[in-house]
C-alpha positions in Angstrom: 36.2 84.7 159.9 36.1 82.9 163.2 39.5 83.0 165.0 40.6 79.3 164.5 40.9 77.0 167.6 44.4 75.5 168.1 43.9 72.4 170.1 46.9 71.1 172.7 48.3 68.2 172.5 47.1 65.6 175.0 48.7 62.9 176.9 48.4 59.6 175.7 46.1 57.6 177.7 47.2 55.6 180.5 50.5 57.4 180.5 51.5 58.4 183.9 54.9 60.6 184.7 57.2 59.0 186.2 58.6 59.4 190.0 61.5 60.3 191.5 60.9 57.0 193.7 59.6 55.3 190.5 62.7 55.9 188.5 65.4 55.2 191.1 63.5 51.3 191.9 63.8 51.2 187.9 67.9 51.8 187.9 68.2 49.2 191.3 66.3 47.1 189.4 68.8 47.7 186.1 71.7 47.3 188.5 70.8 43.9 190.1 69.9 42.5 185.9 73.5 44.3 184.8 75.0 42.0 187.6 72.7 38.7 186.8 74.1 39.0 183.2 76.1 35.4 183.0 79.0 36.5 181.1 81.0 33.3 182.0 78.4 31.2 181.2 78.1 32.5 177.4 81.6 33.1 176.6 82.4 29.3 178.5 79.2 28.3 176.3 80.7 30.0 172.8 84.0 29.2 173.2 84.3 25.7 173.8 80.7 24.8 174.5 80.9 24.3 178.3 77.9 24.5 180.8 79.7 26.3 184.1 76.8 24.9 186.2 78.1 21.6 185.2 81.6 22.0 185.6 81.9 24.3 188.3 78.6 25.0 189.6 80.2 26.9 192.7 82.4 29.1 190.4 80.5 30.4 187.6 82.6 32.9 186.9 85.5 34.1 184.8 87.9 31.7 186.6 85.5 28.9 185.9 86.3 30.1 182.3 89.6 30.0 182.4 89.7 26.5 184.2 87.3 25.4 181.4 88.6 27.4 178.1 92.0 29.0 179.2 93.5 32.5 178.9 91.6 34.5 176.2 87.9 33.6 177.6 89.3 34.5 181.1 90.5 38.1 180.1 87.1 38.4 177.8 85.0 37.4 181.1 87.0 39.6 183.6 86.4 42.8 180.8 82.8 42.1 180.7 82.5 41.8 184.5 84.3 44.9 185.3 82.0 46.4 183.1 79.2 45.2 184.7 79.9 47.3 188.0 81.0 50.3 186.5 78.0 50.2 184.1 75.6 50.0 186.8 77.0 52.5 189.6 77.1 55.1 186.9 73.6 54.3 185.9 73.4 55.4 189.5 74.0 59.3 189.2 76.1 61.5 192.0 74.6 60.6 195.2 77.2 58.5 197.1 74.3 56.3 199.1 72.8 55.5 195.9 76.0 54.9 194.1 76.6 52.5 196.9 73.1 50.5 196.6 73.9 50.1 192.9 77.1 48.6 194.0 75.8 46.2 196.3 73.3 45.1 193.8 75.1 44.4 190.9 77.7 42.5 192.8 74.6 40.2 194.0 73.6 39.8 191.1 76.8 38.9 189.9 77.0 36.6 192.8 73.2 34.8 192.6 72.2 35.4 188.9 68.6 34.2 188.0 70.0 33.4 185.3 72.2 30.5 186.4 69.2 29.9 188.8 70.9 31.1 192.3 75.0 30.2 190.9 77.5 33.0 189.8 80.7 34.0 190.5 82.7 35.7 193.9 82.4 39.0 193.0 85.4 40.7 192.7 85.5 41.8 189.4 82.3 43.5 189.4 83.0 45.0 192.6 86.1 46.6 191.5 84.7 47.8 188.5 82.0 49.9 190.7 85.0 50.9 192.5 86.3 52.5 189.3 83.8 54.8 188.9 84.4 56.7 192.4 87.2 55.5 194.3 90.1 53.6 192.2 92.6 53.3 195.0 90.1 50.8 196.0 89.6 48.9 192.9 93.4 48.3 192.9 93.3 47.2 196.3 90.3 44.5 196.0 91.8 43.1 192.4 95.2 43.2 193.5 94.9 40.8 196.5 93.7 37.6 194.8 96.1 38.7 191.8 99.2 38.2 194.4 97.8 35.4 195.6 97.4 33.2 193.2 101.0 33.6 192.7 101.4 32.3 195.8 98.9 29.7 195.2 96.5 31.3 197.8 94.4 33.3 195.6 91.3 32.9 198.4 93.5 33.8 201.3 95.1 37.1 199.3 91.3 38.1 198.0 90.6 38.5 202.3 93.6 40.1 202.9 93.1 42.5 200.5 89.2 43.6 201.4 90.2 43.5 205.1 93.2 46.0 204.1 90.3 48.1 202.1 87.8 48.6 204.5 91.0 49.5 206.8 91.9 51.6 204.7 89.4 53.4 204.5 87.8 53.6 207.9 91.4 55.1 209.0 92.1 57.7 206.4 89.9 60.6 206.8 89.9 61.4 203.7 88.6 57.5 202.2 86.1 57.7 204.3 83.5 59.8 202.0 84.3 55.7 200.1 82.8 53.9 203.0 79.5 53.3 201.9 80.4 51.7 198.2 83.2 49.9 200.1 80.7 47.9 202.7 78.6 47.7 200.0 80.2 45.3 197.5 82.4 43.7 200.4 78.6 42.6 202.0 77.8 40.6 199.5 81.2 39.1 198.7 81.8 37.7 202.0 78.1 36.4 202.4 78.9 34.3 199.4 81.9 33.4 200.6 80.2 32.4 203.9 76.8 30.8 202.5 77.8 29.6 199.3 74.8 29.9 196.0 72.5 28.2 198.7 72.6 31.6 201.7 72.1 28.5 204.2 74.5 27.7 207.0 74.0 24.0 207.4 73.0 22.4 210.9 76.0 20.9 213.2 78.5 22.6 210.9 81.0 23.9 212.8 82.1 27.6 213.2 85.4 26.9 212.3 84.0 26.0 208.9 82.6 29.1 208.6 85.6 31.0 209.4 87.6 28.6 206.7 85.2 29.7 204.0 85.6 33.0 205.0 89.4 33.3 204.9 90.4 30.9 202.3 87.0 31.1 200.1 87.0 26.8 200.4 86.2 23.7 202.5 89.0 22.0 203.8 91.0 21.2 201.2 88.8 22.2 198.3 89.3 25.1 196.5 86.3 27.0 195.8 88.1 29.9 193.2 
C-alpha cells in the first residue's frame, strides 16, 4: 500500500504576515480613533438630547455636559474619557517612546475628533488617564490643577498652573525624568488647543497678548472657554 501523502496546510490567499512596522501604525491608528470617540457628545445626546456642537461648539467635552445636563452626565463623561487614555497607552505595550506617541494621539483625538468634524474637548481627562498607566503622580498633578481652580472660579488659570508644575516636576527630579516623554506628549497637544482653538489657525493682526491669554486662562477676554 502506497504510503499516504499528508498535505500542509496552506495560507489563505492574499494573506500577508503582518509587520512589526505594520502593527505598531495599526495601534497609533487605534489610539488617535479611542481619543476621536465623542463621549460628550452621546451621553449630552442621550441624556437630555443636546447637540454639543450647538451649544458649546468650543467645549465638546464633559464640562460641556455638565453645563448642558448637570452632575451625573459630567462624572459619566469624565469616566469614559479617562478611559480613553489609559485604554490606548496600554494598547501601546512597554516601550516608553511609544507609550508616549499613544499618549499624544489619543489626547488629539480627543481634542479634534472627526467625529465632531475638527471640535472636542481640552484634554485633560484623557491625558491624565494615559498618565495612569505609567506615572500617576502626574495624573494627580494635571487633574488636580483645574479641580482647585474651579473652586476658585479659575478653573483655566489652575489647569496651567498645574501642567507648568508637571513638566517641572519632572524635568527637576531625576527620578520623573524616565516620565518626560508621555508628559510632553499630552501637554503638546493640550496647549496647541488651548492656543489655536478647533480651527489650529492663529488669525492675522491678532495680537500676541491674545495668544498668551488663551494660553494661561484657556479664553478670550472675558469669555470663558472651559
Amino acid at each position: 500500500m502506497p504510503d499516504s501523502v499528508v498535505f500542509e496546510s496552506a495560507e489563505p490567499i492574499g494573506a500577508r504576515p503582518v509587520t512589526p512596522v505594520g502593527a505598531g501604525l495599526w495601534r497609533a491608528g487605534c489610539a488617535f480613533l479611542i481619543g476621536a470617540l465623542p463621549s460628550a457628545q452621546l451621553v449630552a445626546r442621550c441624556a437630555v438630547g443636546v447637540d454639543l456642537r450647538t451649544a458649546h461648539p468650543e467645549c465638546v467635552s464633559a464640562t460641556g455636559a455638565y453645563r448642558a445636563a448637570g452632575l451625573v452626565p459630567f462624572l459619566t463623561v469624565a469616566a469614559l474619557d479617562m478611559a480613553k487614555g489609559y485604554a490606548a497607552t496600554r494598547l501601546a505595550g512597554r516601550g516608553r517612546h511609544t507609550v508616549a506617541l499613544h499618549a499624544a494621539l489619543v489626547v488629539a483625538g480627543h481634542n479634534w475628533s472627526p467625529f465632531l468634524r475638527g471640535s472636542g474637548g481640552r484634554g485633560i481627562l484623557p491625558a491624565t488617564g494615559a498618565l495612569l498607566s505609567t506615572d500617576w503622580r502626574g495624573a494627580a498633578l494635571i487633574l488636580g490643577g483645574p479641580t482647585l481652580g474651579y473652586a476658585c472660579r479659575e478653573s483655566g488659570l489652575g489647569a496651567f498652573a498645574s501642567q507648568l508644575l508637571l513638566l517641572s516636576d519632572t524635568l527637576l527630579t531625576r527620578r520623573r525624568r524616565a516620565a518626560l516623554p508621555s508628559v510632553a506628549a499630552v501637554l503638546a497637544p493640550i496647549w496647541a488647543k488651548r492656543i489655536l482653538g478647533n480651527r489650529l489657525e492663529m488669525r492675522a493682526g491678532l495680537p500676541v497678548t491674545r495668544y498668551l491669554d488663551r494660553l494661561l486662562y484657556d479664553r478670550d477676554g472675558s469669555t470663558s472657554k472651559g
